[in-house]
Each structure stands twice: as C-alpha cells, then as structure tokens.
C-alpha positions as CSV (number, residue, x, y, z in Angstrom):
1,X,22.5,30.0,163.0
2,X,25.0,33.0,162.5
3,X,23.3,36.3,161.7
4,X,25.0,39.2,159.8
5,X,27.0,41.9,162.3
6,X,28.3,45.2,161.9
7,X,31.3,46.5,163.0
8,X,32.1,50.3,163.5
9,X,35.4,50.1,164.8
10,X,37.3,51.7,161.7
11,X,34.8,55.2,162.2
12,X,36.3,56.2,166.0
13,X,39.4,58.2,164.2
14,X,36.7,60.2,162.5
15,X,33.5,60.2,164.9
16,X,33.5,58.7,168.8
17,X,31.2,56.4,169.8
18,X,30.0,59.1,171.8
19,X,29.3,61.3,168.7
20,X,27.6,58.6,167.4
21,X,25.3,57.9,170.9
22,X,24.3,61.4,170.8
23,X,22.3,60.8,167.9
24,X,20.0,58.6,170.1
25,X,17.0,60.4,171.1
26,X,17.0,61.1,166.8
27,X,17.1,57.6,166.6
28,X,14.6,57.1,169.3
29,X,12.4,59.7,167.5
30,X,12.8,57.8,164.2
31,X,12.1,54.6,165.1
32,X,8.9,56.1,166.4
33,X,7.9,57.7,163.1
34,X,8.4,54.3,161.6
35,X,6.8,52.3,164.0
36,X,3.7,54.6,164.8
37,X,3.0,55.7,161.0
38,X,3.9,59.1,162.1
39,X,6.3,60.5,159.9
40,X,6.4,62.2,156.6
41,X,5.7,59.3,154.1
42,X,3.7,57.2,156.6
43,X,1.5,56.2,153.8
44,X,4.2,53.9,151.9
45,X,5.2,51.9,155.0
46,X,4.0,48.7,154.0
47,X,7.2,47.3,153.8
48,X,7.9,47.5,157.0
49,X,5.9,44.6,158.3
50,X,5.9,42.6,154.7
51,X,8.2,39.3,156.1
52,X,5.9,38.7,158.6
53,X,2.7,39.2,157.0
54,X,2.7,38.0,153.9
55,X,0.1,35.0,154.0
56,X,1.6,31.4,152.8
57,X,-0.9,31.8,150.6
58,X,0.5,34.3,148.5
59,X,4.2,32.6,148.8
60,X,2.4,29.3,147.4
61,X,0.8,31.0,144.7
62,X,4.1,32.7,143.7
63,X,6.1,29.6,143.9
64,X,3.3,27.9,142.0
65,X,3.1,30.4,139.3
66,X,7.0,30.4,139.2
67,X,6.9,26.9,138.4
68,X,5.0,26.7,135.8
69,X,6.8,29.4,134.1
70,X,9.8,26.9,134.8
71,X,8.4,24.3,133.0
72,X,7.0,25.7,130.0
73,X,9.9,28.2,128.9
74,X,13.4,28.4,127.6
75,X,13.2,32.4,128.7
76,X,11.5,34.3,131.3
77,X,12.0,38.2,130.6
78,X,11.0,40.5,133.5
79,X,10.4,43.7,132.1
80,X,10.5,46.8,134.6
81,X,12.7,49.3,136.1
82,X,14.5,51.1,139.6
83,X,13.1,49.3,142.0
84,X,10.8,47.1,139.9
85,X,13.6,45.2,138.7
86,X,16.8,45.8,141.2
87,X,15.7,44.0,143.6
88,X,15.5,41.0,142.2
89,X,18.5,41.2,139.7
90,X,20.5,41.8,143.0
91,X,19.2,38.6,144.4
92,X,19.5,36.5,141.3
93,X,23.0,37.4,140.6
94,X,24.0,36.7,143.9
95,X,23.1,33.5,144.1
96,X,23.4,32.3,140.4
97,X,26.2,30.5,139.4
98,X,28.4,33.4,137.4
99,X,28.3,32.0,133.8
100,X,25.1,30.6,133.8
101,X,24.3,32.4,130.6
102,X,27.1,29.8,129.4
103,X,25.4,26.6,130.7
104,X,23.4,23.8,129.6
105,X,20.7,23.5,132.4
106,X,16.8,22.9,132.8
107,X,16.2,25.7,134.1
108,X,14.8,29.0,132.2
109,X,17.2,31.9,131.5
110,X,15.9,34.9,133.4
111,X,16.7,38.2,131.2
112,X,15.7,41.8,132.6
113,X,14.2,44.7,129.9
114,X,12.5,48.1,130.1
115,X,15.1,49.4,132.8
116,X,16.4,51.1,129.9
117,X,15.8,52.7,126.5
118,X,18.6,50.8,124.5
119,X,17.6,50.1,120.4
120,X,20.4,47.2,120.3
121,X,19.6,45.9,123.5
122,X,15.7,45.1,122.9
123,X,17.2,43.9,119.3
124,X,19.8,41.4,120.5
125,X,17.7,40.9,123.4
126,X,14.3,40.4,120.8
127,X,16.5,38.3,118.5
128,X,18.0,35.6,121.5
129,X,14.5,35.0,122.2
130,X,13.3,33.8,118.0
131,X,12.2,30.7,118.1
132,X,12.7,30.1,121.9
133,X,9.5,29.5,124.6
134,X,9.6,32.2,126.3
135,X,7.5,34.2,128.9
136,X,7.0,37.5,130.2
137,X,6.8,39.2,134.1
138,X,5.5,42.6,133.6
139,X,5.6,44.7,136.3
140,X,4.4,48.5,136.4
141,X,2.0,49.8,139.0
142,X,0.6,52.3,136.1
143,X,1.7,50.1,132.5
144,X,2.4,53.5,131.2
145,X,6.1,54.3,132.4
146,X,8.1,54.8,129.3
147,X,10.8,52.5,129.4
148,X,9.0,49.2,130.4
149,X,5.8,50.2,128.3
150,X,8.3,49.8,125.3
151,X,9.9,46.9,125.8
152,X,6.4,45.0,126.8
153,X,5.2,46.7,123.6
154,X,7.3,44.8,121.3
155,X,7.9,41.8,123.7
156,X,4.6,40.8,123.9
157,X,3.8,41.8,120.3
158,X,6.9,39.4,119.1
159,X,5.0,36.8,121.9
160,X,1.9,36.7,120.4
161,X,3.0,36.1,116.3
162,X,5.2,33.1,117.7
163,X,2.4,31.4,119.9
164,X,-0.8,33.4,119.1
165,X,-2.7,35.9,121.6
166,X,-4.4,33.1,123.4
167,X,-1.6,31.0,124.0
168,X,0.3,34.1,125.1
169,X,-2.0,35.5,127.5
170,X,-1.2,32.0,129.3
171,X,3.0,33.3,129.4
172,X,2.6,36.7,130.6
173,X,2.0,37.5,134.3
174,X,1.3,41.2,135.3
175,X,1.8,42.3,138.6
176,X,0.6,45.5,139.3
177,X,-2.0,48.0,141.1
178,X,-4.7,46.0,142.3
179,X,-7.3,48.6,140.5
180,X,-6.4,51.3,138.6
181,X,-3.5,51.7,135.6
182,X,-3.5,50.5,132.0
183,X,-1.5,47.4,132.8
184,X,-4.4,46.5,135.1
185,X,-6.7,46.8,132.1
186,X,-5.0,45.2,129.5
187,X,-4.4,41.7,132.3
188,X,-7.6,41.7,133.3
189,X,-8.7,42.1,129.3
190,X,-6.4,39.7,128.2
191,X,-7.0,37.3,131.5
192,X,-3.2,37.5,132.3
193,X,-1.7,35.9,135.9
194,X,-2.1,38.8,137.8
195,X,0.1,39.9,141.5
196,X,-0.7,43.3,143.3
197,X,1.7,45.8,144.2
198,X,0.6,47.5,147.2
199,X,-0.2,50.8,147.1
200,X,1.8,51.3,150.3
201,X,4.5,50.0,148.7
202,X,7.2,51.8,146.9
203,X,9.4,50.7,144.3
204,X,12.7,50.4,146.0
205,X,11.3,49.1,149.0
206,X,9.7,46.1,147.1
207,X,11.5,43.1,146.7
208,X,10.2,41.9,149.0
209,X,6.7,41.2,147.4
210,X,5.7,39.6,144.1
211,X,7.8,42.2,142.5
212,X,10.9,40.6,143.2
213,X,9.7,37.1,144.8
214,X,8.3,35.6,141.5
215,X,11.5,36.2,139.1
216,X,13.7,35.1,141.9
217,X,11.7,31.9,142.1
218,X,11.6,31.5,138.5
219,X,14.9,31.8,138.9
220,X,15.3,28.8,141.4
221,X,15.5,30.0,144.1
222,X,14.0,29.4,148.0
223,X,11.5,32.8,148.4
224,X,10.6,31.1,151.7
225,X,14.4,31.0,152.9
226,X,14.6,34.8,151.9
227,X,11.5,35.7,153.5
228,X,12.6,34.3,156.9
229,X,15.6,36.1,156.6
230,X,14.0,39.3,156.6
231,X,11.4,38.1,159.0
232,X,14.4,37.4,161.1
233,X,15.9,41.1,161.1
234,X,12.4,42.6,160.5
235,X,12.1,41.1,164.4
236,X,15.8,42.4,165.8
237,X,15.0,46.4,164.7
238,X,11.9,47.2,166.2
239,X,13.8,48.7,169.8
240,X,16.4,51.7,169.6
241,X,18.9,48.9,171.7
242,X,22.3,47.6,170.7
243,X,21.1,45.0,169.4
244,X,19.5,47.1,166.3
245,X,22.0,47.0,163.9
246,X,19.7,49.1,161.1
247,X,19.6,51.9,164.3
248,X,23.4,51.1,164.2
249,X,24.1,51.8,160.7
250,X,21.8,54.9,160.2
251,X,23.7,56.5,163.1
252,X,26.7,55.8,162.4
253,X,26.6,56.7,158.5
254,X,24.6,60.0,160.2
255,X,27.3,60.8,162.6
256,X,29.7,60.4,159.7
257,X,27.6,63.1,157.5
258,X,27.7,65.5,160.1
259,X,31.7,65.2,160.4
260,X,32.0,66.1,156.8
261,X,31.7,62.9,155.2
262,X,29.3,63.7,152.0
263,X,30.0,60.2,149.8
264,X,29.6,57.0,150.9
265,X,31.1,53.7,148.9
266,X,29.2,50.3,149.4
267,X,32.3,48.4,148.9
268,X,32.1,44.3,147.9
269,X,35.0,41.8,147.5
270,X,32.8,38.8,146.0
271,X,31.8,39.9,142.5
272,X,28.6,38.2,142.8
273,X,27.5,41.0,145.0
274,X,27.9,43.6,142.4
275,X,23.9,44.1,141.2
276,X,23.7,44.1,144.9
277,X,25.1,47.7,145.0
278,X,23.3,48.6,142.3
279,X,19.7,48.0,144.5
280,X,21.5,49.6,147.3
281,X,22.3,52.9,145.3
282,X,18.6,53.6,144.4
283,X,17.3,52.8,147.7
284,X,19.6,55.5,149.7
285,X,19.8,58.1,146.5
286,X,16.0,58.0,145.8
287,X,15.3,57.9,149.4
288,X,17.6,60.6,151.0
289,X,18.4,63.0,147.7
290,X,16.2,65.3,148.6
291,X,16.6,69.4,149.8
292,X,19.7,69.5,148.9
293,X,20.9,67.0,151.7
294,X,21.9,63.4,151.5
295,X,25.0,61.2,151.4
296,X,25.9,60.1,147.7
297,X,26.1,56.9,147.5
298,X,28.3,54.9,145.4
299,X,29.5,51.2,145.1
300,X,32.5,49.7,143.5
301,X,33.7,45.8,143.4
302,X,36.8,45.1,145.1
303,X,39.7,44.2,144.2
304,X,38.7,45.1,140.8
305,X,38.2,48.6,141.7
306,X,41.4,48.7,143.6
307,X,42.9,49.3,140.0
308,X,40.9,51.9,139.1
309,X,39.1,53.7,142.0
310,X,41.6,52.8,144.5
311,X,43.9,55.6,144.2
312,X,40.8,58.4,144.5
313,X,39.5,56.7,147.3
314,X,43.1,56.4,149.3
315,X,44.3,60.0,148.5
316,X,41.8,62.0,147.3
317,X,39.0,64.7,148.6
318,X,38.3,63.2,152.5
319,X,34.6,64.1,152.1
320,X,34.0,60.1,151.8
321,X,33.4,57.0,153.9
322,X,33.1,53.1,152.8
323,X,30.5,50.4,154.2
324,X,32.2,47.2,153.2
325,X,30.6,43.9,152.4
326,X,32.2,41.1,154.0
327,X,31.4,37.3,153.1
328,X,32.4,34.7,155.0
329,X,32.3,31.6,153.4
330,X,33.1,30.6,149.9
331,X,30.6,27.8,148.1
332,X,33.7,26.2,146.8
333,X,37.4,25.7,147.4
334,X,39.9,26.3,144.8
335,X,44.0,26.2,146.4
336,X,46.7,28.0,144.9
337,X,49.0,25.6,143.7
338,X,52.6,25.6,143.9
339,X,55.3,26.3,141.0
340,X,58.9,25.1,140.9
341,X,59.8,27.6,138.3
342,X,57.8,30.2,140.4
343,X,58.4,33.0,137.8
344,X,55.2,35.1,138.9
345,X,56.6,35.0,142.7
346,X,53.7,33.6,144.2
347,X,54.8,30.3,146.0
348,X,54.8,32.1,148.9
349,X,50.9,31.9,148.8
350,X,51.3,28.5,147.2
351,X,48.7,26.4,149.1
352,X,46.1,29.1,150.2
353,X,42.7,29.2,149.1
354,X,41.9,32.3,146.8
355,X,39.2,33.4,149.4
356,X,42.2,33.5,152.0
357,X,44.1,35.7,150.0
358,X,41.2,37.8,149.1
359,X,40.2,38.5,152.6
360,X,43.7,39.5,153.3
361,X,43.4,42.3,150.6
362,X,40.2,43.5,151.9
363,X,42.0,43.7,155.7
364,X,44.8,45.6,154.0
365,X,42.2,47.8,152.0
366,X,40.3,48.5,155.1
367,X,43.3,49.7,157.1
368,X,45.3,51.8,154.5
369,X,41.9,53.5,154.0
370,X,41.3,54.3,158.0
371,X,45.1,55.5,157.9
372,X,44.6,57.8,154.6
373,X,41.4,59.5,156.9
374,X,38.5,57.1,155.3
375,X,36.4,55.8,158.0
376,X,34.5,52.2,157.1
377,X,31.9,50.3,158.2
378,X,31.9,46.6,158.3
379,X,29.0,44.3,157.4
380,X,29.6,40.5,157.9
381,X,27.5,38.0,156.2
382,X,27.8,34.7,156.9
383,X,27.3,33.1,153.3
384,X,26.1,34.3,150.5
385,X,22.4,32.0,150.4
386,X,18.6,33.5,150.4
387,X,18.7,33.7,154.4
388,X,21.4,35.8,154.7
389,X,20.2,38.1,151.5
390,X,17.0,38.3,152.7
391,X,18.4,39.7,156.2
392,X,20.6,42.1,154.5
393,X,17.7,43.5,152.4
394,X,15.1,43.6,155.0
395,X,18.5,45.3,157.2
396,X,19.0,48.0,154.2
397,X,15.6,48.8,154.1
398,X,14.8,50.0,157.5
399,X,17.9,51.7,158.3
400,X,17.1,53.6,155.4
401,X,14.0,54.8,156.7
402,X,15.5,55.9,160.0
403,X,18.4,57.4,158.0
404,X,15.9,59.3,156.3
405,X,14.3,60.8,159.3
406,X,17.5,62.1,160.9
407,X,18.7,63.6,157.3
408,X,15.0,65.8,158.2
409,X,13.6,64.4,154.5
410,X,11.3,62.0,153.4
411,X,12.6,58.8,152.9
412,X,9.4,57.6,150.9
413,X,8.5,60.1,148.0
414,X,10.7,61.0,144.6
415,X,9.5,64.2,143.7
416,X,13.1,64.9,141.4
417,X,12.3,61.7,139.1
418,X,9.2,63.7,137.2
419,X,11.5,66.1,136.0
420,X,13.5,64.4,133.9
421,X,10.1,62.9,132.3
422,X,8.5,66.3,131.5
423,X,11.7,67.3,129.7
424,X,11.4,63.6,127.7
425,X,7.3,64.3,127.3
426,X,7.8,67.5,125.9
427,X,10.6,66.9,123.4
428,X,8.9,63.8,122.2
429,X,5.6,65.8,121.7
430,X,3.4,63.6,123.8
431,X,-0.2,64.5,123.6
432,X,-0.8,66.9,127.1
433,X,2.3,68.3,126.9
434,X,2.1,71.4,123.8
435,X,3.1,74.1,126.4
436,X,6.0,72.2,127.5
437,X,6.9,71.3,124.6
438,X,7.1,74.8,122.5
439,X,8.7,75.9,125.7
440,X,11.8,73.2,125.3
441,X,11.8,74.5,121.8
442,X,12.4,78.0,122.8
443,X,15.2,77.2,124.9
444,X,16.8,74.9,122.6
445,X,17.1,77.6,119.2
C-alpha cells in the first residue's frame, strides 16, 4: 500500500538542504523531548502513542454506540468547539459525499453546534431539527465553556419536550473528563453514554479519541481504517532518519522561518479538503503562537482561491511559504467532452478528465509561485479514504510537536485563549468577575 510523501524540492531557491540538515541535532533534541516526556508540556502527550494503544475495546464500544445512534435518529448534533469539533468535521467532510445535506439516505445527518455564538444559527439549526429524531454528542472536558454550554442548553432542553427526560437521557452521549466538571455531573445524574477525554490529552490533539472517533462513525465511516493509518505513521516518526517525514516537515517549515518566511498557506486543490485546513490552522496557531514567535498559518482552496488570493500570494510581501495538498486519485471519473461549436475554446482539453486538468493548475501554481520567491512544500496523498486521513492527522500532529520545540515554546499549553474570556466574563457580569467587570466599565466610558 502507497503511503503519503513529502517533497521539498520547490524550498532549495529559498533554504539548501543543507540549511535545512543543520537543524538536525534540534530535531534530534526534539524528538527526545517528545519521546522521553521531557519537554515543556510533557504532561499532555497522550496523543502521541493513542493509534497504538487504544484497546479494541474502546473502538468496539464506540462503533457500537455509533450505531445505535444510526439507527434511532434522523440527526446527530455534536455540540463542541476548536479542537472538540475540528477534528472530526475535517474528517467527515473529507470523506462525505459533497451534497449530502441534499440526499435521501439512511443514514443520520451529522450537524456541528457550540463552536460558535450565532442567534440564527442555533435557530435555523433548532428549527431543522422540530419534529425530527434526533441525538446529541456533547463534548466538553469542564460542561461549562460558554459556547457549547449554550447550544447543549437549549439542545437538550428542545430534546427533552419532544421525547421526555428519560427517553432523552437514552440520545445524548457525553464524553468528557473522567471525574471532575459539570458535564461529568449532569451524565452521570442523568445516566448519559459517557467517553473520557484524557486528561493528557488536549483539544487539538484529539481526534484521535472518542472526541472525534464517535461522530465520524456516526457518520459512517471506518474508525478502524483511520486508526491504522495513524498507527501506521505513529510507527515511521519515532527516529530523527529520512524516513521521518513529520522530522521532515518541522525542519523544513523551521528552516523556512529562520530565512524570513513568517506565513505559511496550507494550500488544497480538492475542495473536500477544506475543513481539513480549518483543523490544521488551530493545531499550528494554538500550538506555536506563543512569545511573540510562530509562523501564521493560513489555508485557502485552490483553484478557488486562485481568483481571489492568488494575486497576494504571487506578488505580494515575500514573508510567506505554501504546504500544498496533493491528492492522487479521484473517486470518480467525469471527461470533458468535446464541442463542435467550441465557443468557450476548450476542445483542446476535450477528452481529459477534470482531475487531469486540475493537477495541471496546481503544477502551474506551484511553479509560478517558486519563480515569484514562494517556496512550497508538497504533501502527496494517495486517495482521499480513512487510511490516508488518518496518516495525515497522526503526520500533522507530531511534527507539530517537534515544530514546537525548535520555535523554543510550548507546543501543548494556550495561555492567550483565557483572555479573550475574562474580557467576555466581565462584560456579561458573570458572578466572580465584579473587579473585572467595573474595570471594563472604566475603560469603555
């Protein structure tokens, strides 16, 4: 079986693969952290090891669980947000066929909520679901974060007058801290389907565990595949050898920093990959925004963005690079067919699949971009199916980790996050928070 590559070939007019081999004692040294618990952060590594150690058990049980949802609902709404929801959005939408929204099928509608604070999205969302059998995934490791704790609010209170509390309790599954938290509480009060999220475990680096594993399966989809797709790269990055591509990718992205490149663009040409950048953004911006350092990251969807972004990213500030997506194969065939009156002036493409002449634009893209000074990255997958995804998460995840370690930060902590939240606290006069909020007061007169 093929296995994802990467290919740095379009850096070496901006860093030399020695520049980039220089960095490997810091890789070395990384690895190590990682490997050895050593680093800062060492207490949320328990993703590292997650594809091979999860017991079948606990895959069973999820599938299990996941099909029962499947049989008994119309609607399955997970409710959480970053990394509590990314994940498996990203997965979903990658493998789902586009306008499934649009078609009859047997199996539920999975819906997202509580990754945001939007009044006519809960009420169009709320008013979809009237009359519809539906279930709810909760997921919060406390059951107090703001944005989930309000959707669940009013989901579960719209749940219960449709099918009473009883019934109810049998449609919600929690998955949160194994403990402590008010989510914790209200399950084990209301005898919900409970999964844990480790403590050791952080948000972005979680879909990997129930968190993203049961929507994806109520979604259809093979968790198994997925998991042996990470278990598979989980396996090839454990050595600082060439054969590490997630040692690869942090050095070479690294290498890139140093030589003034300050932004980098995941860039995809299948549109089914575009939630995948989304996951992708929170895991390097939460991880490496910290002390003032850190690359930026930013995605866009190609050719799409060609007509929007393209000309900033062909002629303007040279402080960026790109890490390209590159699929392989199609899932279907669809030829460009040929015209006598040929008014549009594409017979000379007449007989090509679409995918053909797609690729050709991302060739073209990639090497007017090298020539106008931005350097890319190439990542190759081999199909878009859960093997492959679950290779490229498992790949993300620990080169962000080493990545991490060379910017100097922690890779594993968001101290920036709470800020935004005391500011929201204090304005909204949450009990706790009467200093903060006269102070906000003050500033805003």
């Amino acid at each position: 079986m093929k296995e994802i590559q990467v290919n740095i070939q379009n850096v070496y007019q901006t860093v030399s693969p020695a520049d980039i081999r220089t960095l490997d004692p810091e890789v070395a040294e990384s690895l190590t952290k990682i490997h050895n618990a050593t680093g800062l952060g060492n207490d949320f590594l328990g993703w590292l090891d997650l594809p091979t150690r999860t017991p079948e058990s606990l895959i069973e049980d999820i599938k299990d669980t996941a099909e029962r949802l499947r049989n008994e609902c119309e609607a399955v709404v997970c409710v959480g947000i970053g990394g509590s929801y990314l994940g498996a959005k990203a997965v979903i939408e990658a493998l789902n066929n586009t306008f499934d929204a649009y078609l009859p099928n047997n199996n539920p509608k999975v819906f997202f909520a509580g990754h945001n604070i939007g009044e006519d999205y809960l009420y169009e969302l709320m008013d979809y679901l009237k009359g519809k059998k539906f279930g709810i995934i909760v997921i919060s490791k406390s059951g107090t974060t703001t944005e989930p704790a309000i959707a669940f609010r009013l989901l579960k209170e719209m749940l219960e007058s449709q099918v009473g509390r009883e019934r109810a309790s049998q449609l919600i599954v929690a998955i949160t801290d194994a403990r402590r938290g008010a989510l914790r509480q209200l399950a084990t009060e209301e005898g919900y389907k409970t999964f844990v999220i480790e403590d050791s475990v952080g948000g972005r680096f979680s879909v990997l565990t129930p968190v993203g594993l049961l929507p994806i399966a109520v979604a259809g989809y093979d968790i198994a595949k997925l998991m042996e797709g990470a278990a598979r790269m989980q396996k090839s990055t454990v050595n600082n050898s060439t054969d590490n591509l997630a040692a690869l990718y942090a050095a070479t992205r690294n290498a890139l920093y140093r030589a003034g490149k300050k932004i980098e663009i995941l860039v995809n040409y299948n549109p089914k990959l575009h939630f995948f950048g989304e996951w992708w953004k929170q895991l390097y911006g939460e991880s490496e925004g910290k002390d003032h350092k850190g690359i930026f990251p930013a995605a866009v969807d190609n050719s799409t963005d060609l007509h929007s972004m393209g000309q900033w990213i062909q002629d303007g500030e040279r402080t960026i690079f790109e890490t390209v997506l590159s699929v392989e194969e199609t899932r279907h065939s669809v030829i460009i067919p040929k015209d006598d009156a040929n008014l549009d002036g594409l017979n000379y493409i007449a007989g090509k699949h679409v995918d053909e002449v797609n690729k050709m634009a991302e060739l073209g893209t990639r090497l007017a971009h090298v020539d106008g000074g931005v350097p890319n990255i190439q990542i190759v997958i081999p199909a878009l199916n859960e093997y492959y995804l679950g290779q490229m998460i498992y790949f993300f995840e620990k080169a962000c980790g080493i990545s991490g370690y060379l910017l100097g930060v922690n890779p594993f902590n968001q101290p920036g996050v709470e800020n935004y939240k005391r500011n929201m606290f204090a304005l909204l006069e949450k009990p706790g928070y009467e200093a903060e909020t006269e102070a906000i007061k003050e500033r805003l007169k």
